[in-house]
PAKOL-202297 format. One line per field, with one value per residue (C-alpha): residue number from 1; x, y, z. Coordinates in nm, 2 decimals, padded with zeros to 4 digits. Each point is the difference from the previous one (the first is absolute). Example, Ala and Ser with C-alpha at 12.3 -4.5 7.8 and 13.67 -1.06 7.14 Angstrom:
pos	1	2
c1	01.23	00.14
c2	-00.45	00.34
c3	00.78	-00.07
# end
This chain:
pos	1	2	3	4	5	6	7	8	9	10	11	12	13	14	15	16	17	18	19	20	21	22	23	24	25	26	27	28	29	30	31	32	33	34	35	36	37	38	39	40	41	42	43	44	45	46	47	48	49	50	51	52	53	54	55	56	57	58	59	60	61	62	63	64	65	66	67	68	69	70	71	72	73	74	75	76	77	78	79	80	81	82	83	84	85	86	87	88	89	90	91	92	93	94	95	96	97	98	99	100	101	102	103	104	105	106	107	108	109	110	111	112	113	114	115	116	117	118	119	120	121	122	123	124	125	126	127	128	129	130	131	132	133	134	135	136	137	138	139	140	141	142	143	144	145	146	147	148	149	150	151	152	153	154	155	156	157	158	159	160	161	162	163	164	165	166	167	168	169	170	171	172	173	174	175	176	177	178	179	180	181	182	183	184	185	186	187	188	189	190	191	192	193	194	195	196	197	198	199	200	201	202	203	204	205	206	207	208	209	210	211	212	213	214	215	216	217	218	219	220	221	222	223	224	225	226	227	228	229	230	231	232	233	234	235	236	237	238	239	240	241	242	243	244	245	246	247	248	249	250	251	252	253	254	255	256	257	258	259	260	261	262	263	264	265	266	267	268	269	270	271	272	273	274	275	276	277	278	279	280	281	282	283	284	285	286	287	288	289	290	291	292	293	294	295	296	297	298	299	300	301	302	303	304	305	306	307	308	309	310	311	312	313	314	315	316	317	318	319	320	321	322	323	324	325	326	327	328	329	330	331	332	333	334	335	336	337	338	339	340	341	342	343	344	345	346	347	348	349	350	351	352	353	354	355	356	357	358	359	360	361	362	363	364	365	366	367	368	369	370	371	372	373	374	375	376	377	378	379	380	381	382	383	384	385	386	387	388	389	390	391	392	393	394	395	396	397	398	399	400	401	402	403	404	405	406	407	408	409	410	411
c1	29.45	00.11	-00.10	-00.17	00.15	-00.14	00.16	00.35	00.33	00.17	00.27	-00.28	-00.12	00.35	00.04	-00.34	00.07	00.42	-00.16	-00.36	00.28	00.18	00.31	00.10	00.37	00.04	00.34	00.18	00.13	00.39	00.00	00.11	-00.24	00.07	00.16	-00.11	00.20	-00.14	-00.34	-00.22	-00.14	-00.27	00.16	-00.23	00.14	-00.25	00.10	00.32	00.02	-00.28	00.06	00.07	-00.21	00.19	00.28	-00.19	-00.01	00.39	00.18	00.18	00.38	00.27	00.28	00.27	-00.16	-00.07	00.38	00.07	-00.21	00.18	00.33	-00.09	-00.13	00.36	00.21	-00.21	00.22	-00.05	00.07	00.27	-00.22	-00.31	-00.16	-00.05	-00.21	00.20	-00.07	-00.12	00.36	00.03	00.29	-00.11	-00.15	-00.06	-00.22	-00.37	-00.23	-00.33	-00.20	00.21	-00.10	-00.36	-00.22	-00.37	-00.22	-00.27	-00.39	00.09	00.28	-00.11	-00.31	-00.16	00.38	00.06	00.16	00.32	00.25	00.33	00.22	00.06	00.32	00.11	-00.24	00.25	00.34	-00.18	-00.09	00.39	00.10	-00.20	00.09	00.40	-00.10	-00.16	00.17	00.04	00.00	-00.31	-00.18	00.07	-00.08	-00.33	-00.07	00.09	-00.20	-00.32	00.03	00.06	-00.28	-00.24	00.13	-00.10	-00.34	00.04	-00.12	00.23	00.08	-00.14	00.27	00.18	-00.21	00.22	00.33	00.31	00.06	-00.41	00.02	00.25	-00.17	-00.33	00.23	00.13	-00.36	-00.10	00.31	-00.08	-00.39	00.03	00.21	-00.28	-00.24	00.09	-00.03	-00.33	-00.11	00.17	-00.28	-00.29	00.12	-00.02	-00.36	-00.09	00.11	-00.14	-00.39	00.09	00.17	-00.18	00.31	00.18	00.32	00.20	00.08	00.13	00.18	00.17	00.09	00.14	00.15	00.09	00.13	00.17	00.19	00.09	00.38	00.01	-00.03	-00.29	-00.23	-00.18	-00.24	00.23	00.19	-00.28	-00.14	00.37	-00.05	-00.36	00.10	00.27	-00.28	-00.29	00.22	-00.05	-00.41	-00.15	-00.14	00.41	00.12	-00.27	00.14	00.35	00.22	00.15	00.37	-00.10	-00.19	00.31	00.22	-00.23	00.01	00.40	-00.01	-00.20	00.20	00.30	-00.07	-00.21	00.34	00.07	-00.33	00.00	-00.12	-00.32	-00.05	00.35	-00.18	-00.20	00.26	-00.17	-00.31	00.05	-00.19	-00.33	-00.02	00.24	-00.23	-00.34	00.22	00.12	-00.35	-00.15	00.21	-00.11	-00.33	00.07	00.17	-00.30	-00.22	00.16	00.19	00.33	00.36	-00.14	-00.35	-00.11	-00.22	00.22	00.11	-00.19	-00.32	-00.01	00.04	-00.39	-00.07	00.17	-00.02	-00.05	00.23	-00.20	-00.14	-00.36	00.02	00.09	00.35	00.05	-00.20	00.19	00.35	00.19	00.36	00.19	00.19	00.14	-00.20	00.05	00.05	-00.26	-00.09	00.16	-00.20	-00.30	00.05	-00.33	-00.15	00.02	-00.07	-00.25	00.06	-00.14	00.06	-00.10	-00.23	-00.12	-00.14	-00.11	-00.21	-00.18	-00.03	-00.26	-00.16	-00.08	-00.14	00.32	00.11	00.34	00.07	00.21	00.34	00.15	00.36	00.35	-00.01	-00.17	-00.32	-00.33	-00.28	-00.38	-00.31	-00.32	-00.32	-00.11	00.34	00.16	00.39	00.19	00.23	00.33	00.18	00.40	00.10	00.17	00.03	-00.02	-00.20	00.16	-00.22	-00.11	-00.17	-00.18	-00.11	-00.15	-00.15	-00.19	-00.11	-00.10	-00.21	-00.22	00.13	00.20	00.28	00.35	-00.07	-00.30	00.21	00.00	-00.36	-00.05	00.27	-00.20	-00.32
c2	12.47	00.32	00.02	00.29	00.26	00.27	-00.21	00.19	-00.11	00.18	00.10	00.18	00.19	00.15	00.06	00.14	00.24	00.06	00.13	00.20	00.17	00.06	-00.20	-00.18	00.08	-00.21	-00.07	00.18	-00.26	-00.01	-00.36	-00.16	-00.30	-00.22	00.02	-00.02	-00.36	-00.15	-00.15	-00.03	-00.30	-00.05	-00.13	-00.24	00.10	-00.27	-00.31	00.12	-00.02	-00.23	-00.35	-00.22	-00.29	-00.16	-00.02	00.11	00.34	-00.01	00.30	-00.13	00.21	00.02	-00.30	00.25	00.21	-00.29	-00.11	00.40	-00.01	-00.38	00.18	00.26	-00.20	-00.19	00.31	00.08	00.40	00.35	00.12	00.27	00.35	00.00	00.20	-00.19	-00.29	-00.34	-00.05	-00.32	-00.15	00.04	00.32	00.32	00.29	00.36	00.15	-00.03	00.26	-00.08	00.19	-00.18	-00.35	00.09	00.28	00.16	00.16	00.21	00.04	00.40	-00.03	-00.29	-00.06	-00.35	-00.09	-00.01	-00.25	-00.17	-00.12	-00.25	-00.06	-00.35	-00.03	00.23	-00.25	-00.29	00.20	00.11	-00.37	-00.13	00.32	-00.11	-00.36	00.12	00.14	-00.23	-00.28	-00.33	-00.21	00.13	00.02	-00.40	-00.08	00.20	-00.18	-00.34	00.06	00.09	-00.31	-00.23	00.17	-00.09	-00.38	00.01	00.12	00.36	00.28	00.09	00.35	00.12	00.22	-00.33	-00.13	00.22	-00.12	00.21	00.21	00.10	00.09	00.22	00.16	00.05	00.19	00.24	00.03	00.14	00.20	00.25	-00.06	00.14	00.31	00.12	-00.09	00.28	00.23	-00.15	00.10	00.35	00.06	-00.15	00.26	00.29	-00.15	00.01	00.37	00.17	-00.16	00.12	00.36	00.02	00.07	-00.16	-00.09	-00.27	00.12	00.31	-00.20	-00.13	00.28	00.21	-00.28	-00.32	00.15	00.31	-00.30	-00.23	-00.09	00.10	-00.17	00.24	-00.24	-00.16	-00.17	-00.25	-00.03	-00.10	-00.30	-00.13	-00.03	-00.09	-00.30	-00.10	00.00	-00.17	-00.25	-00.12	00.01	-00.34	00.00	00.01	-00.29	-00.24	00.11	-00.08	-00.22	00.17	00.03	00.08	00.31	00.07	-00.03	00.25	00.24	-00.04	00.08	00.33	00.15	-00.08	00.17	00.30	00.25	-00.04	00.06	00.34	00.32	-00.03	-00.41	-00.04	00.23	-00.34	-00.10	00.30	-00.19	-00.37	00.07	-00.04	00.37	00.21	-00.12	00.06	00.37	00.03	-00.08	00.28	00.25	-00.16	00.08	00.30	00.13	-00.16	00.21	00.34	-00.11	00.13	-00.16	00.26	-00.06	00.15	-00.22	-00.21	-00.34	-00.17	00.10	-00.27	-00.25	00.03	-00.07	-00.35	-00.23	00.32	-00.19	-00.32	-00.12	-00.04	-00.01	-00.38	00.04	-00.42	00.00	00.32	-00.19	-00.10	-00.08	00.14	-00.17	00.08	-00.04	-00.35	-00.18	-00.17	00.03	-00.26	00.15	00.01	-00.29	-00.09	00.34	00.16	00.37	00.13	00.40	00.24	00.35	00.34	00.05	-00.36	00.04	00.31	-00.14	-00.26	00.25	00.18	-00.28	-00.01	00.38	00.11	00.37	00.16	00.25	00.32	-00.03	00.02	-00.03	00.00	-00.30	-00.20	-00.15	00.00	00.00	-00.13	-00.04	-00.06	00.12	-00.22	-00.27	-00.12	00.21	00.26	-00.23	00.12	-00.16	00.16	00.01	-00.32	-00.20	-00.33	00.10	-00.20	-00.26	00.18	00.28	-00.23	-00.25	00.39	00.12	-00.30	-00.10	00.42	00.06	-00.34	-00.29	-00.15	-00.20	00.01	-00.33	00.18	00.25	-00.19	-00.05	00.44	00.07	-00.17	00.18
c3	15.38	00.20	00.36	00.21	-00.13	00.24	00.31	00.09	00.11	00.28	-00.22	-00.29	00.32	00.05	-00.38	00.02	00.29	-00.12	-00.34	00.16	00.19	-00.22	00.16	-00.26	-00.17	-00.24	-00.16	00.31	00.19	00.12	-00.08	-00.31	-00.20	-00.23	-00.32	-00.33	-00.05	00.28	00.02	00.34	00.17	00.27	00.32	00.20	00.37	00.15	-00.19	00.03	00.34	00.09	00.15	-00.30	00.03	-00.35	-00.22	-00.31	00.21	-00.02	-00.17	-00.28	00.09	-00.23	00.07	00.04	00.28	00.15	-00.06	00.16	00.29	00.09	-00.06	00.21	00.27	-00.06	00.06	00.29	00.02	-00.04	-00.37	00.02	-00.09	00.22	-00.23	-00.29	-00.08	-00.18	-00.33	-00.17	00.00	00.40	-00.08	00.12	-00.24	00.00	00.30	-00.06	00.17	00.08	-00.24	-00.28	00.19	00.05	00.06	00.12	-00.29	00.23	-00.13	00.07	-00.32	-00.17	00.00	-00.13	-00.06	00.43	00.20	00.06	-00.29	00.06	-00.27	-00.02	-00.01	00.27	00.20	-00.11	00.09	00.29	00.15	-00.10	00.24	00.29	-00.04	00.05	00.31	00.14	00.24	-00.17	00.32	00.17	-00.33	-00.04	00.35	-00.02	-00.30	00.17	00.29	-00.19	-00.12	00.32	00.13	-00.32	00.03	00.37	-00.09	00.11	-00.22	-00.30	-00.02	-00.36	-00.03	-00.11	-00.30	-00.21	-00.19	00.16	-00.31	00.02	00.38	-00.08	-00.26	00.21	00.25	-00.29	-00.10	00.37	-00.02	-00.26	00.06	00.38	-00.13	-00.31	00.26	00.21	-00.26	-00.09	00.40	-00.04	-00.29	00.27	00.23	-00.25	-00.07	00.33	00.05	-00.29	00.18	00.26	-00.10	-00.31	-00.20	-00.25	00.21	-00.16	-00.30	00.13	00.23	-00.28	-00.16	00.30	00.20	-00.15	-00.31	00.22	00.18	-00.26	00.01	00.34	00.33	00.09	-00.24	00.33	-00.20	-00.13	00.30	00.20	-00.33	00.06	00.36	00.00	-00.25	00.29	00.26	-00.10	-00.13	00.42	-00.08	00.07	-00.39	-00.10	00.26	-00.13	-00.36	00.02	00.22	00.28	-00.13	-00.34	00.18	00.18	-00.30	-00.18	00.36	-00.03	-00.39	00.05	00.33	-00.22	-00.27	00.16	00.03	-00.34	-00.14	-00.23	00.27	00.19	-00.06	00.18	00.28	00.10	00.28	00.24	-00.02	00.04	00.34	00.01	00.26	-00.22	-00.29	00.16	00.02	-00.33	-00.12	00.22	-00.13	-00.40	00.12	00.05	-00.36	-00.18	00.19	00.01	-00.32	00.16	00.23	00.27	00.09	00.28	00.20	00.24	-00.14	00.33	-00.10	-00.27	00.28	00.05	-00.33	-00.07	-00.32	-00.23	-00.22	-00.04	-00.37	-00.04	-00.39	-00.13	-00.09	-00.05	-00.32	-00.13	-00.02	-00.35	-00.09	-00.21	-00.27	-00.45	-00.21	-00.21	00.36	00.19	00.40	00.21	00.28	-00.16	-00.28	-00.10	-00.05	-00.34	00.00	-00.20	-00.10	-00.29	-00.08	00.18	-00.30	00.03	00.33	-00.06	-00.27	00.26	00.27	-00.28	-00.07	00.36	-00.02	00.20	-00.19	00.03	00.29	-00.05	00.07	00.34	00.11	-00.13	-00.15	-00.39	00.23	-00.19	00.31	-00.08	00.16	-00.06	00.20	00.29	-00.10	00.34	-00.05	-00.18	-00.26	-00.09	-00.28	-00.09	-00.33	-00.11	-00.31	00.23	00.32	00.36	00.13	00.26	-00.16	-00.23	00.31	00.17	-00.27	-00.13	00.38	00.02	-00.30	00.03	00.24	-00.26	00.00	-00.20	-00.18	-00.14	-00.16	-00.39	00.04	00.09	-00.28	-00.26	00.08
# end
C-alpha cells in the first residue's frame, strides 16, 4: 500500500520550484552518464560505511584485488606516471579523468535521474592506487597497535573491522564521492541564488562558464572539487573512517597526481589551503551569480555569507555504482535492480492520474503531473530506465517503493 502521497520530499520541492520557474534544462548537462551497456545499482552509503557489527555484513571482494591491494601494500612505492591509476594486474594504465571515474547528474539537467554515479571498477583501480602510496610500515604498526590496545581493553578503532583490501577500497569510495560532492554543493548554491535573485542562475552558469572553460585551467569549479576532496579528507567524519596512514596515503595519492590532471582539475594544487580555498570559492560565487570570470562585486563580500555551498537535499540516498551489463555489484551484492521502460512508467504514472507536460529542454524527458500530487516527475527516454529514476518517480507519484514496481506494472 502507497503512503501519503501529498507529504513532500525536500528534493520534489526543488523539482517543483526548478520546473514552476521554469529552471529546469533538461538534457544540457556538461557531464557524461552511463552507457547504454552498463546497468545502474543503488549504493547504500550508510551501511557502507557504518560500523559493522558482523561478518555477514562483509563485502564479498574479488580474490585477485585482494591479491593487488596486498601486492600493493608489498611494494609499498610510487608507480612511475602520477597520473594514472594501476590496473587490475598492479601495471599502470592509460590516465583516467574524473568524469570517466565518476560523475554528478544535477536535478537542473537530469531531473528524477540526479545524484552521484561510480563506476565500479574505476573504484577497484582506484583503491589499488592509494594502497601503493601508502607506507607499508606505519600502516602495519597502526594496525598492530589497534590491536594491543583492544587486548588491553581499550576501545578499538572501527576503522579496523575491515579486511585491508576493503579499507582501501572505502578510501577510493570517499575519493571520488568528496569530488561529485562538490559539484552536488555548486548546484545548492545556484538553488540558493535563484530564491534569493529570482532568476534562473545555474543553468546559465553552465552554459557561459563551465562549458566557456572546459579544457582550460580557467574551469574553477573543478579545481576547487579536487581540492575540496583533499581537504575534508582532515574532517573528523573522514579520520573515524579510515586509519590514519591510509588517509595519508590517499592525501599523498591526490597531491601527486594533481599536476598531471587534464587543465582546470590539475589547477587543485592553488587550493590545498583551506584560506586560498575559502578565496577561490568567493570568486565561484561570484560567476554563478553574474554568470561571468568578471563579476563585479568584490570577492570579500562573500565572506559574510559563509556555507552558501552546503547541501540541504539528501545526496546519500541518491548514490549508485556503475558497472556492464551481465555483471553483478560487488558493492552492492545483494540488490538486484528492478527497471522497465520510459513507456512503462509512463503507463503507471496514468494510472495514478499523473498526465504528460509539454516539452521542455534540450533533451528526450517526458514531464507529468497531476493536480494536487506532491512533485513534477521527469522520466528520460530509455528502453531500461536507471534505478534512480524509477526509485523517484514511484516514491513521487504515491509513496511507493521500487519493490512495488511488478505489482504497479501488472495493474
Amino acid at each position: 500500500m502507497a503512503t501519503d502521497s501529498k507529504a513532500k520530499t525536500l528534493e520534489q520541492k526543488v523539482l517543483d520550484y526548478l520546473h514552476e520557474t521554469d529552471a529546469l534544462d533538461l538534457g544540457a548537462s556538461p557531464w557524461g552518464t552511463y552507457e547504454d551497456d552498463e546497468k545502474v545499482s543503488p549504493f547504500d552509503f550508510d551501511r557502507f560505511f557504518g560500523n559493522r557489527r558482523g561478518e555477514e555484513e562483509r563485502i564479498e571482494l574479488p580474490l585477485e584485488f585482494e591479491r593487488d591491494i596486498s601486492r600493493a601494500l608489498e611494494e609499498s612505492s610510487l608507480i612511475g606516471d602520477e597520473g594514472s591509476f594501476p590496473n587490475r594486474t598492479g601495471r599502470t594504465s592509460e590516465t583516467v579523468t574524473w568524469d570517466t571515474c565518476a560523475w554528478y547528474q544535477p536535478l537542473h539537467f537530469f531531473g528524477s535521474d540526479w545524484g552521484i554515479f561510480m563506476r565500479e571498477e574505476c573504484l577497484l583501480r582506484l583503491a589499488i592506487s592509494i594502497a601503493q602510496h601508502t607506507n607499508r610500515q606505519v600502516f602495519q604498526s597502526e594496525k598492530a597497535t589497534a590491536v594491543a590496545d583492544k587486548l588491553l581493553g581499550k576501545p578499538f578503532p572501527s576503522s579496523w573491522l575491515y579486511t585491508d583490501a576493503e579499507i582501501f577500497l572505502r578510501a577510493a569510495v570517499a575519493c571520488l564521492y568528496l569530488h561529485e560532492h562538490y559539484h552536488h554543493r555548486v548546484e545548492c548554491l545556484g538553488i540558493r541564488l535563484q530564491v534569493v535573485t529570482q532568476k534562473s542562475l545555474y543553468a546559465p552558469y553552465f552554459k557561459s562558464i563551465y562549458n566557456a572553460a572546459m579544457g582550460t585551467d580557467d574551469l574553477l569549479e573543478e579545481a576547487l572539487a579536487n581540492a575540496c576532496m583533499y581537504l575534508r579528507l582532515s574532517e573528523l567524519t573522514y579520520r573515524k573512517m579510515l586509519p590514519d596512514s591510509v588517509r595519508e596515503g590517499l592525501k599523498q595519492k591526490l597531491k601527486a597526481s594533481f599536476p598531471n590532471d587534464p587543465p582546470g582539475y590539475r589547477m587543485a594544487i592553488n587550493f590545498l589551503d583551506q584560506t586560498k580555498f575559502n578565496i577561490g570559492e568567493n570568486s565561484l560565487h561570484g560567476f554563478l551569480r553574474e554568470t561571468t570570470q568578471k563579476p563585479t562585486q568584490p570577492n570579500s563580500h562573500w565572506e559574510n555569507a559563509p556555507r552558501l555551498t552546503q547541501s540541504f537535499l539528501n545526496i546519500k540516498s541518491n548514490i549508485y555504482t556503475v558497472i556492464p551489463k551481465g555483471k553483478n555489484p560487488i558493492l552492492s551484492p545483494n540488490v538486484m535492480p528492478l527497471s522497465c521502460s520510459t513507456d512503462q512508467l509512463i503507463r503507471v504514472c496514468r494510472k495514478e492520474g499523473f498526465e504528460i507536460l509539454p516539452k521542455r529542454g534540450n533533451g528526450s524527458h517526458t514531464l507529468m503531473t497531476k493536480v494536487g500530487a506532491p512533485g513534477v516527475v521527469t522520466i528520460p527516454k530509455d528502453k531500461n530506465l536507471s534505478i534512480g529514476v524509477i526509485k523517484n518517480t514511484l516514491s513521487t507519484i504515491g509513496g511507493y517503493r521500487v519493490k512495488d514496481l511488478p505489482k504497479l506494472l501488472k495493474g
